[in-house]
N, C-alpha and C positions, 0 to 999 in steps of 0.2 A: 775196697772200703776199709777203714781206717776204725781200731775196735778199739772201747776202754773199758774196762773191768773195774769196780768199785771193789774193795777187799778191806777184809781185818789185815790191821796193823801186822797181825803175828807172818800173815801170806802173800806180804804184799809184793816184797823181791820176787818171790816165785811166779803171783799172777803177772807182776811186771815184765818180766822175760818172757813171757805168752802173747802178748799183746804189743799194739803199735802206739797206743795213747795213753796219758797217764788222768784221769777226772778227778779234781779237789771240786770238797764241799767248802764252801767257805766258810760258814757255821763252826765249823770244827776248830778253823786253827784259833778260835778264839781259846779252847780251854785244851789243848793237847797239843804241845809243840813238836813233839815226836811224829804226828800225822804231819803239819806242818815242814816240816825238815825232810821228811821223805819226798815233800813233793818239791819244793827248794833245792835240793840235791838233784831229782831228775832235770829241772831249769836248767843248773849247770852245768849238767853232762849230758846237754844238750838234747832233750829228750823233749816230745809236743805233750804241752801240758793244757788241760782247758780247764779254766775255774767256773766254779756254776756260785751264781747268789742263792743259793740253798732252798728255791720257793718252791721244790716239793718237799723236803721237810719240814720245813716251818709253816707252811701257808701262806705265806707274805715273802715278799724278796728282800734278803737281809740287808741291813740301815744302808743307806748308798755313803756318807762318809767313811765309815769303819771298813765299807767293801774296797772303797778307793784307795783306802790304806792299804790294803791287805794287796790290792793290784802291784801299785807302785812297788811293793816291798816284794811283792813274790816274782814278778815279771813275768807270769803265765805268756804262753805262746797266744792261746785266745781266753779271752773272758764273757762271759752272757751278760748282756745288757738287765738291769733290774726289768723284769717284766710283771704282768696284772693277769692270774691265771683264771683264764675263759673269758678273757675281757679286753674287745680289742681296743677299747676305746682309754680304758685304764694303760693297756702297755701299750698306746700311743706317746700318752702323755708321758707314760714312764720316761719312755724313750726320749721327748724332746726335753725333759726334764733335765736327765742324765748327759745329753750330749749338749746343754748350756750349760750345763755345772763344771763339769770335770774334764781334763784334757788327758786320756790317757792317750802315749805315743810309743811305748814301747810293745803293747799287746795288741794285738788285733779284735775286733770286736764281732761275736755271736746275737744276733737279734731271733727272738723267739716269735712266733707266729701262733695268736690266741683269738677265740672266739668260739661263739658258741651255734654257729649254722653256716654253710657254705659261704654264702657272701658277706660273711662278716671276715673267714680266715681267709677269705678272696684280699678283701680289704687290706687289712693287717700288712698281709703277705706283700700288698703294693707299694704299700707305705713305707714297710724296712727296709726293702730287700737292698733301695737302689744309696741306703745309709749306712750298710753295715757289711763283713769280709766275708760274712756265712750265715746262712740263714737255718733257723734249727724249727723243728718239727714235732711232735708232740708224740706221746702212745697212748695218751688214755681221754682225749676230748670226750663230752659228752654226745658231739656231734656223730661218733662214730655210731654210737649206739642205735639212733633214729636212722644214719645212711643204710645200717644191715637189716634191718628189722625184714626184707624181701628175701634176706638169705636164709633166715632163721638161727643163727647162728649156735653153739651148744653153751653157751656160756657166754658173759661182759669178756671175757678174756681173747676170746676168738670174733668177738664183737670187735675190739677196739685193734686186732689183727688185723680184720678184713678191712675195717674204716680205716683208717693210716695206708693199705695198701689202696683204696679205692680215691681217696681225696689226691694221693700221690697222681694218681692214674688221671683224673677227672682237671687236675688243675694242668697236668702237661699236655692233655690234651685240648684244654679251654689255653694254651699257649698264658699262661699263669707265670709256668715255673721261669727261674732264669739260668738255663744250662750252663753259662757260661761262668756262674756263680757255686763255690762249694755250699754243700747243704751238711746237716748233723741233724741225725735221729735221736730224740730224746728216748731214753730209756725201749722199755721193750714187754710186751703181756706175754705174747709166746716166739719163741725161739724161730720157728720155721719160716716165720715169716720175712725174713731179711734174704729169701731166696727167691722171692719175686723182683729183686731189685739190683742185680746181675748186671743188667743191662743198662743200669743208671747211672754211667759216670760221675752224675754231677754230684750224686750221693756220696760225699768225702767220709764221712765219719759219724760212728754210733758210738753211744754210752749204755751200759746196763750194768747192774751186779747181778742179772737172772740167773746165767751158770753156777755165781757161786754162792748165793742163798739155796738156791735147791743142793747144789753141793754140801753146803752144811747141814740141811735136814736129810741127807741122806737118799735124795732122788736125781736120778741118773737120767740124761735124756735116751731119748730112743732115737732111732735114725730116721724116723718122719715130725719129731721134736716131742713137745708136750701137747695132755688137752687141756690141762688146767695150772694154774698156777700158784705158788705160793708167793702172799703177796706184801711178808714182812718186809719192810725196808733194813736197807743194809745197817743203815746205823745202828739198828739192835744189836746187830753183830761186831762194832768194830776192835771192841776190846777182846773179843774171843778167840783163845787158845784152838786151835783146828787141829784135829786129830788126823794120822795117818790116813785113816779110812775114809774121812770126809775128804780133804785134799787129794787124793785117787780119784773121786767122783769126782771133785773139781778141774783138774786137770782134763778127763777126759770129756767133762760137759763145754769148758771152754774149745776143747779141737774140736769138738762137734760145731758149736754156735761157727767156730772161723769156717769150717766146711758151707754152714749155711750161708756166709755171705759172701762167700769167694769162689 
């Protein structure tokens, strides 16, 4: 499995040499061209770049012309389809919207899989799968929450762990998934969890900054992970100067997370 780390500007060479993927926000390179350049520069020294349209930051998927610009010019490896979050019938239409509109031919294309009850991400999932190079998966559906409520779980955070690991389990065994197609796990609630998924080839590649937000506040994983999560998004962080100390935690929460999925 294929890992990318979200990072401040200041660590981002370091987390980069840690990792196999490089994840731009697209949002960003609108007002910092330095984030921008970082990941233009990985493009040309051949490095797998995946651009997200920023719709967990923003709440909405950022404007699809401005995105398209931003494609053509950055030439990411993969880019994510503008998607409708918890909404399968919204990033349907995304979807067909987006692929009558714009011909990208240089990136490959990431289709998102949303919905808010089993056969709706059933749905979804049927619709992309067989239009798009990879299909990506979610970490925090609300679907998760109602799938655990039997396990009792200690927290939404080991809720939406177990549901991602359960809907994984439940669609490959309803013959759903399409193994022969790579998949990308969106982001991540807790750490451990990427070691039920060992045996998943088809699972290509994951994104999160989990390791290194808890890195900067100063929380260290353990060797069975977290039970709870800090759930600042990284952008608060990306202007931030990282101290020796926080960067030590960082380093050693990323070798742990690569332990958990390899």
């Amino acid at each position: 499995m294929k890992i990318a780390h979200e990072a401040p500007i200041s660590i981002f060479p370091t987390v980069q040499r840690m990792t196999d993927v490089d994840y731009a926000l697209v949002h960003l390179f609108e007002t910092n061209m330095i984030y921008y350049r970082q990941f233009k520069d990985a493009v040309i020294n051949g490095r797998e770049v995946i651009l997200d349209n920023s719709i967990f930051e923003l709440g909405t998927a950022f404007n699809g012309d401005a995105y398209f610009n931003w494609i053509e010019k950055l030439q990411p490896t993969w880019y994510i389809i503008p998607d409708v979050l918890q909404d399968t019938l919204g990033t349907l239409r995304s979807m067909d919207k987006w692929l009558a509109k714009y011909n990208v031919t240089k990136s490959k294309a990431i289709g998102v899989v949303q919905g808010r009850n089993y056969n709706e991400l059933v749905e979804c999932y049927k619709d992309i799968a067989p239009r798009v190079d990879k299909i990506a998966i979610s970490f925090d559906y609300d679907y998760y929450i109602d799938s655990t409520k039997v396990l009792t779980p200690i927290n939404k955070y080991s809720a939406w762990m177990f549901g991602r690991m359960k809907l994984l389990n439940d669609m490959l065994n309803d013959s759903i998934i399409d193994t022969n197609k790579p998949h990308h796990l969106l982001g991540c609630s807790l750490p451990q969890e990427f070691m039920a998924y060992k045996d998943y080839s088809w699972i290509d590649s994951v994104d999160t900054s989990n390791p290194i937000v808890h890195g900067l506040n100063g929380v260290a994983y353990k060797p069975t992970g977290l039970d709870d999560k800090i759930s600042t998004k990284l952008i608060e962080y990306m202007s931030e100067e990282v101290t020796d100390i926080q960067l030590d935690i960082i380093k050693d929460n990323i070798k742990q997370f690569r332990e958990f999925c390899n």
